[in-house]
N, C-alpha and C positions, 0 to 999 in steps of 0.2 A: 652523704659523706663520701658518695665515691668521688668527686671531683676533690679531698679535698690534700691538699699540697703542703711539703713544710715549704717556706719562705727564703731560710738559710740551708746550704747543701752542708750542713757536718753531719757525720758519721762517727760511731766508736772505732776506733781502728781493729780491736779483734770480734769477731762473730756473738758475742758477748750482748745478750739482748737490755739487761740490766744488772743495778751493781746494788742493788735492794740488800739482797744478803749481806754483801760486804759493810753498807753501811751501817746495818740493826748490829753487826758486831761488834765494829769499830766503837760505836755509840756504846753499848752495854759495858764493853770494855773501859770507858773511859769513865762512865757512871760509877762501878764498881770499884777501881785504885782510886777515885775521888771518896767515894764513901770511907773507903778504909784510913784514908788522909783525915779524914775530919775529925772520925772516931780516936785518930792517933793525938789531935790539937790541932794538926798543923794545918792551916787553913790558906795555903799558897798551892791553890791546887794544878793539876795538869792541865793543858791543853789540848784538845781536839789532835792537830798536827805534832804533836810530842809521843800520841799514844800511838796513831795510826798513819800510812804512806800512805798516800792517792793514786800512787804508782804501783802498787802491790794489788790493786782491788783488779777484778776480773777483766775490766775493759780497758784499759791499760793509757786513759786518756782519748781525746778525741784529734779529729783532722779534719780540713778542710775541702774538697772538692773543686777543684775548677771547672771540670766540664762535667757536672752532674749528668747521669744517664734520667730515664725519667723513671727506673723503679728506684733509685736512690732517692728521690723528691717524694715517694709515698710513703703515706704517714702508717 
C-alpha cells in the first residue's frame, strides 16, 4: 500500500480529518424530531437538509487542487 495514490486531488479545505461526528449527530437528530412527529400523528416528516447544514459540520466542504504536491495525492 505504500505506492498507493488518490486519482482525484480534492481536499477538505479546513485540517478537519473527518466529519464522522457531525454526521452521527445530524442523523440522531433527525431520528429523534421524526419519532416525536409520528407519536404526535403527523406523518409528514423532516428531512435530512431541514434538520442539518453541510456547511456547519467541521470541514467546512471540499476543493479542488490543480497542481497537486505529491503528499496531497497520499492516501
Amino acid at each position: 500500500m505504500s505506492r498507493s495514490r488518490k486519482k482525484t486531488p480534492i481536499i477538505g479545505i479546513t485540517t478537519a480529518e473527518t466529519e464522522k461526528k457531525n454526521k452521527l449527530e445530524a442523523n440522531r437528530r433527525l431520528r429523534r424530531l421524526n419519532r416525536i412527529k409520528i407519536d404526535k400523528g403527523d406523518y409528514d416528516l423532516f428531512q435530512l437538509r431541514e434538520i442539518s447544514n453541510v456547511w456547519g459540520f467541521d470541514k467546512d466542504g471540499k476543493r479542488y487542487l490543480k497542481e497537486p504536491e505529491r503528499k496531497d495525492l497520499m492516501k
